[in-house]
LOMAR-563653 format. One record per atom (N, C-alpha, C, CB): residue in three letters; chain; atom name; x, y, z. Coordinates in Angstrom, 3 decimals, decimal comma. Glycine has a CB too. Example, Ala and Ser with C-alpha at 12.3 -4.5 7.8 and 13.67 -1.06 7.14 Angstrom:
BEGIN
+--------+--------+-------+----------+----------+----------+
: residu : chaine : atome :       c1 :       c2 :       c3 :
+--------+--------+-------+----------+----------+----------+
:    ALA :      A :     N :   13,190 :   -5,690 :    7,800 :
:    ALA :      A :    CA :   12,300 :   -4,500 :    7,800 :
:    ALA :      A :     C :   13,200 :   -3,300 :    7,800 :
:    ALA :      A :    CB :   11,308 :   -4,473 :    9,046 :
:    SER :      A :     N :   12,850 :   -2,250 :    7,080 :
:    SER :      A :    CA :   13,670 :   -1,060 :    7,140 :
:    SER :      A :     C :   12,900 :    0,030 :    7,870 :
:    SER :      A :    CB :   14,084 :   -0,598 :    5,725 :
+--------+--------+-------+----------+----------+----------+
***
This chain:
BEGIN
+--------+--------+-------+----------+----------+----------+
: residu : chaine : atome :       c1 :       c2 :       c3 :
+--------+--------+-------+----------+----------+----------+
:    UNK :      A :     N :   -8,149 :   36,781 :   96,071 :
:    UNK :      A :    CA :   -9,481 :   36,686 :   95,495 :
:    UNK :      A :     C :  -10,280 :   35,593 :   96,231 :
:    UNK :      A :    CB :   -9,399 :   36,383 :   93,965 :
:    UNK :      A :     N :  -11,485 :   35,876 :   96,949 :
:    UNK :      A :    CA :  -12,422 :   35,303 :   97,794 :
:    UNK :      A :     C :  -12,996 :   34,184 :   96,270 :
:    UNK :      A :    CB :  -13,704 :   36,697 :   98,678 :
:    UNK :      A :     N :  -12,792 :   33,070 :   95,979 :
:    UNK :      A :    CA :  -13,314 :   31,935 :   94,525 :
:    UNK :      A :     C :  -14,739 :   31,656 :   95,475 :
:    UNK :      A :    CB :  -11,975 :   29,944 :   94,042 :
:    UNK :      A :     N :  -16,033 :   32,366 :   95,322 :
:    UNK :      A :    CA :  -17,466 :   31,742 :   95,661 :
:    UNK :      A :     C :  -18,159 :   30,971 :   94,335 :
:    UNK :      A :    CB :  -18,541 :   33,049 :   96,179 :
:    UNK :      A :     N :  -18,974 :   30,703 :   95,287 :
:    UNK :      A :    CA :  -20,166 :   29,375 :   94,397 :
:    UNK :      A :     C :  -20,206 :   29,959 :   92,863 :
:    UNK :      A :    CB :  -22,311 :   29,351 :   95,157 :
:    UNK :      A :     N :  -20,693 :   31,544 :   92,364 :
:    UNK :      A :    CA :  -20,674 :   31,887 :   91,349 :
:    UNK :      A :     C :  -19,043 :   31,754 :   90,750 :
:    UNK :      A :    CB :  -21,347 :   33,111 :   91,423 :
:    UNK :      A :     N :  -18,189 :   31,440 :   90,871 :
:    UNK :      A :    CA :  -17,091 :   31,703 :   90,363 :
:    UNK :      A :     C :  -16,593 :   30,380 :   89,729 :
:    UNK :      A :    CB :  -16,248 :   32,309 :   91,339 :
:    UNK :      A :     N :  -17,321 :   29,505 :   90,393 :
:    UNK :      A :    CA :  -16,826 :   27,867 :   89,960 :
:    UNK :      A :     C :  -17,640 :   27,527 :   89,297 :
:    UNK :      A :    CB :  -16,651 :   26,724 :   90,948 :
:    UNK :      A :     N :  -18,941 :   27,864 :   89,576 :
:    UNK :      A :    CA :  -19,997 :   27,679 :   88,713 :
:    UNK :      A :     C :  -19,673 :   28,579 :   87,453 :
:    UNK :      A :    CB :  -21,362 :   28,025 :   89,422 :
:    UNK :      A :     N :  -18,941 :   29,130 :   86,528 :
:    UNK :      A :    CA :  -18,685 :   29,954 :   85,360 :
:    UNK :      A :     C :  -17,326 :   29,091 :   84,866 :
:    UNK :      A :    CB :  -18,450 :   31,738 :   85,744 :
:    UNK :      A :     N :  -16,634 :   28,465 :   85,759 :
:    UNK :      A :    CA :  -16,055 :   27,646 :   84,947 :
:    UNK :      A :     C :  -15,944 :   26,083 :   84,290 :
:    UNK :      A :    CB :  -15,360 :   27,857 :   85,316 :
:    UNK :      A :     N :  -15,362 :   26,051 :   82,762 :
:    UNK :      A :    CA :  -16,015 :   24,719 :   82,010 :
:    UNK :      A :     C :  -15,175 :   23,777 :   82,658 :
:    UNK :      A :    CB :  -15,923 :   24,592 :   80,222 :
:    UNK :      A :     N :  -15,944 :   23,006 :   83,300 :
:    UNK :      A :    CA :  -15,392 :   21,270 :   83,864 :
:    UNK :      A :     C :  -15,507 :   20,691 :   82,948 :
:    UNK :      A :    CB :  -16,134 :   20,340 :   84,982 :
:    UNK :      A :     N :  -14,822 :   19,312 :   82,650 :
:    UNK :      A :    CA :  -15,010 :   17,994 :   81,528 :
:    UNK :      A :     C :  -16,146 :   17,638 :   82,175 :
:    UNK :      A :    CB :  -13,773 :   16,624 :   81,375 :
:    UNK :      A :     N :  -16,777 :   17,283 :   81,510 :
:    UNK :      A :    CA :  -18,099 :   16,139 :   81,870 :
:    UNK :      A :     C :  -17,922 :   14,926 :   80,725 :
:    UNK :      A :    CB :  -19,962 :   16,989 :   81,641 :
:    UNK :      A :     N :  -18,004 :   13,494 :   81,009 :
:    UNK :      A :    CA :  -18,025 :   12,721 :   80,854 :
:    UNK :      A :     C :  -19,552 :   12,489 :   81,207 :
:    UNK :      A :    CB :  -17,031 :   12,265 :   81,261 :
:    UNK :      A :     N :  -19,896 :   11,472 :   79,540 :
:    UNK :      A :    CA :  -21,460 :   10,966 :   79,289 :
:    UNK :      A :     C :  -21,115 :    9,131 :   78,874 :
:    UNK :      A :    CB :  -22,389 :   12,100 :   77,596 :
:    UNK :      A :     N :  -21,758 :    8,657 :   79,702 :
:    UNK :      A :    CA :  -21,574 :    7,045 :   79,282 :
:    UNK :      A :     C :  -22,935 :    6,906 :   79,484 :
:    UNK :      A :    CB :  -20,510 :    5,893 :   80,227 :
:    UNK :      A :     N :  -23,329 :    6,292 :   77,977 :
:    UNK :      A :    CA :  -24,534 :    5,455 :   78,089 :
:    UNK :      A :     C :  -24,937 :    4,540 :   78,326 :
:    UNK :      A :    CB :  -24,945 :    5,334 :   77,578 :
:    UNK :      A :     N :  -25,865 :    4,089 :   79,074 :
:    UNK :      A :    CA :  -26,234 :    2,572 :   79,825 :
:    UNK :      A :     C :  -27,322 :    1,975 :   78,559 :
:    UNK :      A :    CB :  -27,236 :    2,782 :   81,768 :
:    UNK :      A :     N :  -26,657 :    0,934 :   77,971 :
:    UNK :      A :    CA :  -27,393 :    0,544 :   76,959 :
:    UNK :      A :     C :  -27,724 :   -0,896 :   77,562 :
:    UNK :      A :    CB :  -26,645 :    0,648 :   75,516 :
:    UNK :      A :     N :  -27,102 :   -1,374 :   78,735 :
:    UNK :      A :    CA :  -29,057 :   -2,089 :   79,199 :
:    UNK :      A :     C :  -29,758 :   -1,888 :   79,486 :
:    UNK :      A :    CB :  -29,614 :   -2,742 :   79,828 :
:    UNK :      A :     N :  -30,285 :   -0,637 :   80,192 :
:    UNK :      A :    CA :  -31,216 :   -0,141 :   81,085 :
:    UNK :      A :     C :  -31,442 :    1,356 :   80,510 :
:    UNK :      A :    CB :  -30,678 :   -0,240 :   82,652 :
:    UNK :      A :     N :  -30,796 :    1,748 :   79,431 :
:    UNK :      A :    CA :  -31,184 :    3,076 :   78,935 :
:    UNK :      A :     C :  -30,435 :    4,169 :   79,274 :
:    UNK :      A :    CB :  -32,388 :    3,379 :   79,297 :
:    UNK :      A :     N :  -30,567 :    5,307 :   78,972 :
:    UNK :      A :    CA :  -30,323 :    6,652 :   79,620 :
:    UNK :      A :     C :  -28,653 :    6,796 :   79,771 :
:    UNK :      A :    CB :  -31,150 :    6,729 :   81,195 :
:    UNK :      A :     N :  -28,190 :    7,799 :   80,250 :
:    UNK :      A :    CA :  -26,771 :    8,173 :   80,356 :
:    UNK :      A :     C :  -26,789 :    8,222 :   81,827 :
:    UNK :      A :    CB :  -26,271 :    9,577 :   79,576 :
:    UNK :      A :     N :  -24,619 :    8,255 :   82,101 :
:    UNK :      A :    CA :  -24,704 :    8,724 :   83,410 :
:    UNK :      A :     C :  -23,718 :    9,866 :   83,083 :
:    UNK :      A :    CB :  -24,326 :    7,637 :   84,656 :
:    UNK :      A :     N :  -23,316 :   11,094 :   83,929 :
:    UNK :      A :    CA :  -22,711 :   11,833 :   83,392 :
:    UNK :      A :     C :  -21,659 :   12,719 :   84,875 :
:    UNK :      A :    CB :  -23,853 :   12,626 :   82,426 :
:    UNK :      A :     N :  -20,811 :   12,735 :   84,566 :
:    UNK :      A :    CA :  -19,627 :   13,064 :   85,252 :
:    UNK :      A :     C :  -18,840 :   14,125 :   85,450 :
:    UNK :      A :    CB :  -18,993 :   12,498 :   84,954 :
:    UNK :      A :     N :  -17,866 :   15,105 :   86,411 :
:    UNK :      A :    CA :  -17,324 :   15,760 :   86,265 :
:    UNK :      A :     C :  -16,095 :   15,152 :   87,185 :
:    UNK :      A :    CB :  -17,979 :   16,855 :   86,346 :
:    UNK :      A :     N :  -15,004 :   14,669 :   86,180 :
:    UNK :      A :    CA :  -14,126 :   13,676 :   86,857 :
:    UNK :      A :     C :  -13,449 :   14,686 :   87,656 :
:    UNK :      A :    CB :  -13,131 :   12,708 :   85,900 :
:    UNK :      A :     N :  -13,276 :   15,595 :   87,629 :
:    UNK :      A :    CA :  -11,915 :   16,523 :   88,222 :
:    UNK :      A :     C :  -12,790 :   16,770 :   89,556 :
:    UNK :      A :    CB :  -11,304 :   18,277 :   87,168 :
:    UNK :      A :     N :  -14,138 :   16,330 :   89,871 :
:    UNK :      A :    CA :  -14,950 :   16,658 :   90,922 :
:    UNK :      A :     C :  -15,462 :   15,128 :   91,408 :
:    UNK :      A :    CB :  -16,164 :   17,757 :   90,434 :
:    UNK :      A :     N :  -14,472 :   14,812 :   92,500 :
:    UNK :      A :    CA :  -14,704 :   13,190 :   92,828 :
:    UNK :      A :     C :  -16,326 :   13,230 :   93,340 :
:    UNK :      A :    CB :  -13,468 :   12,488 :   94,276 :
:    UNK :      A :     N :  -16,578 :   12,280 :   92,759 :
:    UNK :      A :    CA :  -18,810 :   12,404 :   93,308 :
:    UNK :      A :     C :  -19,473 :   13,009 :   92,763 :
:    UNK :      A :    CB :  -19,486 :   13,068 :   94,653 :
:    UNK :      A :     N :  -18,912 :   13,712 :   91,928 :
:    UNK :      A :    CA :  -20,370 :   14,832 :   91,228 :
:    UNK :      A :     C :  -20,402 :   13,767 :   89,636 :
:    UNK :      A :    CB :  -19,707 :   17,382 :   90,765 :
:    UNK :      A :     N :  -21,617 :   13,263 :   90,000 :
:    UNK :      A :    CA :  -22,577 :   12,478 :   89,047 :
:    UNK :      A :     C :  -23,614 :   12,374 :   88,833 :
:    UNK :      A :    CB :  -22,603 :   11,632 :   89,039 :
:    UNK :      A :     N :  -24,205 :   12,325 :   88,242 :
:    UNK :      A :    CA :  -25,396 :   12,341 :   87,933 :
:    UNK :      A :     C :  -26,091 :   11,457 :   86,496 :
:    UNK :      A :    CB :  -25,525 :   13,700 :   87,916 :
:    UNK :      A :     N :  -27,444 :   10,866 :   86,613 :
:    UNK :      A :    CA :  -28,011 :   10,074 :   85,577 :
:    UNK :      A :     C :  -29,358 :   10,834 :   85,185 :
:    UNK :      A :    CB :  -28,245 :    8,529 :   86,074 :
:    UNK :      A :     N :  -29,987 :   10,561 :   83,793 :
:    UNK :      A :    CA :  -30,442 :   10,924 :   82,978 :
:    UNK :      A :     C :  -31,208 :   10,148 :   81,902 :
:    UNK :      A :    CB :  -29,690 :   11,472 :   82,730 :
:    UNK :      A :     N :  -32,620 :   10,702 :   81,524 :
:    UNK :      A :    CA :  -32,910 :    9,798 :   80,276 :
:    UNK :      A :     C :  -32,487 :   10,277 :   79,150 :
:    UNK :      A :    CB :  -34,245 :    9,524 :   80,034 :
:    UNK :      A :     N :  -31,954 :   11,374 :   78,819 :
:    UNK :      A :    CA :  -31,187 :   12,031 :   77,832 :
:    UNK :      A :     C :  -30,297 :   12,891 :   78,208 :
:    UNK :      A :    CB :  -31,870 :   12,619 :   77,025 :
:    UNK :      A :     N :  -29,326 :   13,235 :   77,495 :
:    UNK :      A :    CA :  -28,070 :   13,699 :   77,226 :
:    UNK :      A :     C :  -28,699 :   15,059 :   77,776 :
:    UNK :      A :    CB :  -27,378 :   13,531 :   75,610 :
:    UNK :      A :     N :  -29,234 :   15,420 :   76,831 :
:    UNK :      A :    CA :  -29,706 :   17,458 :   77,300 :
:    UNK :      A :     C :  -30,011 :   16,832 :   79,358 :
:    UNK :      A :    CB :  -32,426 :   18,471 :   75,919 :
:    UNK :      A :     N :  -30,834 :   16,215 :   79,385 :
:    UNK :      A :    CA :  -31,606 :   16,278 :   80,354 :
:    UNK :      A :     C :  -30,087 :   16,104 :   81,301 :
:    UNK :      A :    CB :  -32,999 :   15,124 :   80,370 :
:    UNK :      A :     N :  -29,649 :   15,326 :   81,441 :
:    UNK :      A :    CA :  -28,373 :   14,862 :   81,887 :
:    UNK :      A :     C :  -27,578 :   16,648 :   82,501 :
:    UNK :      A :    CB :  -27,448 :   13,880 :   80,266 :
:    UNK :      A :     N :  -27,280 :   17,315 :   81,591 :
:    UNK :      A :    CA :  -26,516 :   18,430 :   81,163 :
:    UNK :      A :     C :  -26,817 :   19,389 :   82,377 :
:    UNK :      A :    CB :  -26,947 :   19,009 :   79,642 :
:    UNK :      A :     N :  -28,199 :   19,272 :   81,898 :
:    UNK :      A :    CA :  -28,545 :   19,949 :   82,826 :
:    UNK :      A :     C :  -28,943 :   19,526 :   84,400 :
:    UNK :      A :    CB :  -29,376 :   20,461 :   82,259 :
:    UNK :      A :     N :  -28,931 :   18,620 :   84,462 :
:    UNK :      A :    CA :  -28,636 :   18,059 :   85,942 :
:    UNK :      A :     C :  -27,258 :   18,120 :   86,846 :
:    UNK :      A :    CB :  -28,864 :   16,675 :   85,832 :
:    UNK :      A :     N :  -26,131 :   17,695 :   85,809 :
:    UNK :      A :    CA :  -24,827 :   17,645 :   86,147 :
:    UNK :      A :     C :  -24,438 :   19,389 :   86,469 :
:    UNK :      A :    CB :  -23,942 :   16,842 :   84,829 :
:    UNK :      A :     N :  -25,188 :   20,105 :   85,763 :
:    UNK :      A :    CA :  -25,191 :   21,542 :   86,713 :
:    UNK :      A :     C :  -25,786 :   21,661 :   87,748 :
:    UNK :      A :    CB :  -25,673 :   22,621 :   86,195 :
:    UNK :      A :     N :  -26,427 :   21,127 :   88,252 :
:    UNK :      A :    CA :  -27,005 :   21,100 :   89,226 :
:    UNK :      A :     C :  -26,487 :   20,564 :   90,217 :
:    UNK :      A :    CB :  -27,902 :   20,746 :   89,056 :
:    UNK :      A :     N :  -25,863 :   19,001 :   90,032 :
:    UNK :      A :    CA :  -25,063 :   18,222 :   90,648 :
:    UNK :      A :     C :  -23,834 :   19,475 :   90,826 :
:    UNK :      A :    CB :  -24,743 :   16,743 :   89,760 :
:    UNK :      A :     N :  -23,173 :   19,916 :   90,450 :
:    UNK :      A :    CA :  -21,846 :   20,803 :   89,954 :
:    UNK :      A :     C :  -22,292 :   21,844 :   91,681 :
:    UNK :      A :    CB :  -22,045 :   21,951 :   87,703 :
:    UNK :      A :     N :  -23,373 :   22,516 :   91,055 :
:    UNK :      A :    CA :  -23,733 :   23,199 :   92,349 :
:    UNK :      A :     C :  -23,887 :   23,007 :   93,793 :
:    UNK :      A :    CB :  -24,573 :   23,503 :   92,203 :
:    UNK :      A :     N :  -24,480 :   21,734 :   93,674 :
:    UNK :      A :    CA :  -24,142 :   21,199 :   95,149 :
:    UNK :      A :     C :  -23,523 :   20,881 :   95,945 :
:    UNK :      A :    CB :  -24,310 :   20,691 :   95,426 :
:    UNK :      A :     N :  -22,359 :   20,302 :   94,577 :
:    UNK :      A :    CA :  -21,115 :   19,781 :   95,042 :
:    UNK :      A :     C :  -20,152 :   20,947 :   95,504 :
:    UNK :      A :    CB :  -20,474 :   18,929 :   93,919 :
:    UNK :      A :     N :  -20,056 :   21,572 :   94,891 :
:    UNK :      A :    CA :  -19,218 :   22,825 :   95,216 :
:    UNK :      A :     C :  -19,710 :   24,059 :   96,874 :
:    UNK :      A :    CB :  -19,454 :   23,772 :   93,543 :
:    UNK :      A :     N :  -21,060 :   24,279 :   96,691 :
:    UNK :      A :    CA :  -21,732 :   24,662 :   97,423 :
:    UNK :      A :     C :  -21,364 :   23,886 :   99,416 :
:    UNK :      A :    CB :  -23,089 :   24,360 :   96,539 :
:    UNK :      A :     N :  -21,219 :   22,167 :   99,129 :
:    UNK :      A :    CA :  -20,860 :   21,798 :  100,447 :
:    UNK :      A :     C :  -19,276 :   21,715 :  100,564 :
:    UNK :      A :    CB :  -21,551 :   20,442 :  100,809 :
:    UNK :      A :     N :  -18,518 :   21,710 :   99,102 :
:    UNK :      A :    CA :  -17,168 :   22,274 :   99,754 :
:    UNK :      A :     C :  -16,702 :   23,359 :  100,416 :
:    UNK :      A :    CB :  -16,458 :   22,352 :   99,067 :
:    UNK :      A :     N :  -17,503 :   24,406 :   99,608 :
:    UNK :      A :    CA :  -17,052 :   25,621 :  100,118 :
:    UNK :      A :     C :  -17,444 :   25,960 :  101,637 :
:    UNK :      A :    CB :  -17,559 :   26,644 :   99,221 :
:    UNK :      A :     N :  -18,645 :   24,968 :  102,351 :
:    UNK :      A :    CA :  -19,517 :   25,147 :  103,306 :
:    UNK :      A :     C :  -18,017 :   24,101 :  104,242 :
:    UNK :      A :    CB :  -21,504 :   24,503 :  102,968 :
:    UNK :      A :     N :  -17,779 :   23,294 :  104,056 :
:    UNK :      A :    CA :  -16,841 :   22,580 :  105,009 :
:    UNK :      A :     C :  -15,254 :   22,521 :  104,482 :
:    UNK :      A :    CB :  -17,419 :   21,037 :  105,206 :
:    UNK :      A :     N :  -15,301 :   23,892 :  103,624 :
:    UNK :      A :    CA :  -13,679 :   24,437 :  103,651 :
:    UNK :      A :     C :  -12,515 :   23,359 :  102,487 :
:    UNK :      A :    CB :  -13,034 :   24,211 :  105,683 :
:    UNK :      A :     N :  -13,414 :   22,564 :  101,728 :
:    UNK :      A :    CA :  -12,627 :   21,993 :  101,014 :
:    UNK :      A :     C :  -12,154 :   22,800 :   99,697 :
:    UNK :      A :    CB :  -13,210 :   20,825 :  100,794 :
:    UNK :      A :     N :  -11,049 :   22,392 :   99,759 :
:    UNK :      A :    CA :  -10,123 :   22,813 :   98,399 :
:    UNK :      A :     C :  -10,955 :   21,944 :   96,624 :
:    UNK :      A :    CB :   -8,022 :   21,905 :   98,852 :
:    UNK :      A :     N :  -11,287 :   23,179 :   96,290 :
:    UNK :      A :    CA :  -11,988 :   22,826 :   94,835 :
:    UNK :      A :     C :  -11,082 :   22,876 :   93,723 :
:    UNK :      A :    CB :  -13,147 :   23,821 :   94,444 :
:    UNK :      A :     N :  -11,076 :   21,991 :   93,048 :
:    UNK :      A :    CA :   -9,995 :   21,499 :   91,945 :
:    UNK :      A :     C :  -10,177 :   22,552 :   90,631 :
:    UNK :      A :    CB :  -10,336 :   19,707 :   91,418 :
:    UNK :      A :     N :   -9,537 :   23,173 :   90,264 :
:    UNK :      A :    CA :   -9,910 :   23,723 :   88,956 :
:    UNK :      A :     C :  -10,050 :   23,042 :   87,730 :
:    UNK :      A :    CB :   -9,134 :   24,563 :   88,682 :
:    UNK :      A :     N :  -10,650 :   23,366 :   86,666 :
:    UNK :      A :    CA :  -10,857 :   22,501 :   85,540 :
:    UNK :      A :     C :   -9,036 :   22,358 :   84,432 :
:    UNK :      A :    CB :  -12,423 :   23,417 :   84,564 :
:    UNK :      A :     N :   -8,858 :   21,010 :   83,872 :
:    UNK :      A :    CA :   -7,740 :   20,867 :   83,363 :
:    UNK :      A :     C :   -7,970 :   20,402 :   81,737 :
:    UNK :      A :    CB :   -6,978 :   19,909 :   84,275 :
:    UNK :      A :     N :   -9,319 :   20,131 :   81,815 :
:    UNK :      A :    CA :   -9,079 :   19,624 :   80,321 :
:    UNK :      A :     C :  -10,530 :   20,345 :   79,602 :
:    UNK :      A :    CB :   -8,999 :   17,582 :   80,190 :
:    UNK :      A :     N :  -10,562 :   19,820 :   78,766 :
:    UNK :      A :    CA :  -11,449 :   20,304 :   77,655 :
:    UNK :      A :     C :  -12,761 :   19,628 :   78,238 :
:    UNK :      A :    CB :  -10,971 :   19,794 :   75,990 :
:    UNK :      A :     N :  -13,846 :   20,701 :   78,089 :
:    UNK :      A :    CA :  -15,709 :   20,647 :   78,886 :
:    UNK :      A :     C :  -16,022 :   19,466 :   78,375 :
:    UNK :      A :    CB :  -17,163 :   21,954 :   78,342 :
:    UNK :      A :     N :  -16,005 :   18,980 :   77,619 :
:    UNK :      A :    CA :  -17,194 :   17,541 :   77,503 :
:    UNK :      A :     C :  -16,222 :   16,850 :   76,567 :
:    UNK :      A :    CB :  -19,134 :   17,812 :   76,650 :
:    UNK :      A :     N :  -16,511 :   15,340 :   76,790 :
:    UNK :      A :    CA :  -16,137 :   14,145 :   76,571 :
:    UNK :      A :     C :  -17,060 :   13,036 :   76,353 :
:    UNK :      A :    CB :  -15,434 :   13,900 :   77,448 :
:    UNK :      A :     N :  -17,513 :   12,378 :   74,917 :
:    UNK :      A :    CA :  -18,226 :   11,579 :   75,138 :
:    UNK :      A :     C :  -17,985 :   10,161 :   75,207 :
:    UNK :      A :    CB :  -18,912 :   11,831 :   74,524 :
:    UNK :      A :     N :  -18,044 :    9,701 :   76,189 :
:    UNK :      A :    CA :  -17,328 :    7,840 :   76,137 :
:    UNK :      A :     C :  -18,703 :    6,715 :   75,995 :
:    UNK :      A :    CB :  -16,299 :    7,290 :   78,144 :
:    UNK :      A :     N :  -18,121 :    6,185 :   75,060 :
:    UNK :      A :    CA :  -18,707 :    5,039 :   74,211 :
:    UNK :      A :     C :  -18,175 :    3,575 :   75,124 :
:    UNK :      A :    CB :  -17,994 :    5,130 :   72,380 :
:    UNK :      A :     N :  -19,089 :    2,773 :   75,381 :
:    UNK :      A :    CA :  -18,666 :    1,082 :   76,263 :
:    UNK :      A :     C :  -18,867 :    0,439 :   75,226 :
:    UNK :      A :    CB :  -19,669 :    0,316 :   77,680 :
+--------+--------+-------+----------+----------+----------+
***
C-alpha cells in the first residue's frame, strides 16, 4: 500500500495543548511528529493550525523519503504548567 499525504492526514495523532499563561495563547503539538508545532490565541484556532502544521510536515517527508511514524496513543491531551 502506496501511505500518501491523504492517508496520514485521516489519521488521529495526540496533540498536546500547553498554555502560555505569561504571554497568553496555547502552543500545540503532535509529539509522535518531532517539529510539528504550532501556536495560537485559542485552542480551536490552535486545532486548526496544528492541521495544517500536520500537513506540511508530512507533505516534506514524504517529498525527501522520510519514514512517518504512525499514531500510538489517544488524539488529544491537555497539559496544564
Amino acid at each position: 500500500m502506496n501511505k500518501d499525504l491523504s492517508y496520514y492526514m485521516g489519521l488521529s495523532y495526540r496533540i498536546e495543548v500547553i498554555e502560555d499563561k505569561e504571554e497568553g495563547g496555547y502552543a500545540l503539538s503532535c509529539p509522535e511528529l518531532n517539529g510539528c508545532v504550532t501556536c495560537a490565541d485559542t485552542i480551536q484556532k490552535g486545532v486548526v493550525m496544528i492541521e495544517d502544521a500536520k500537513k506540511n510536515w508530512f507533505t516534506a517527508c514524504i517529498e525527501d523519503g522520510i519514514q512517518i511514524p504512525e499514531p500510538t496513543q489517544t488524539p488529544y491531551t491537555k497539559v496544564t504548567a
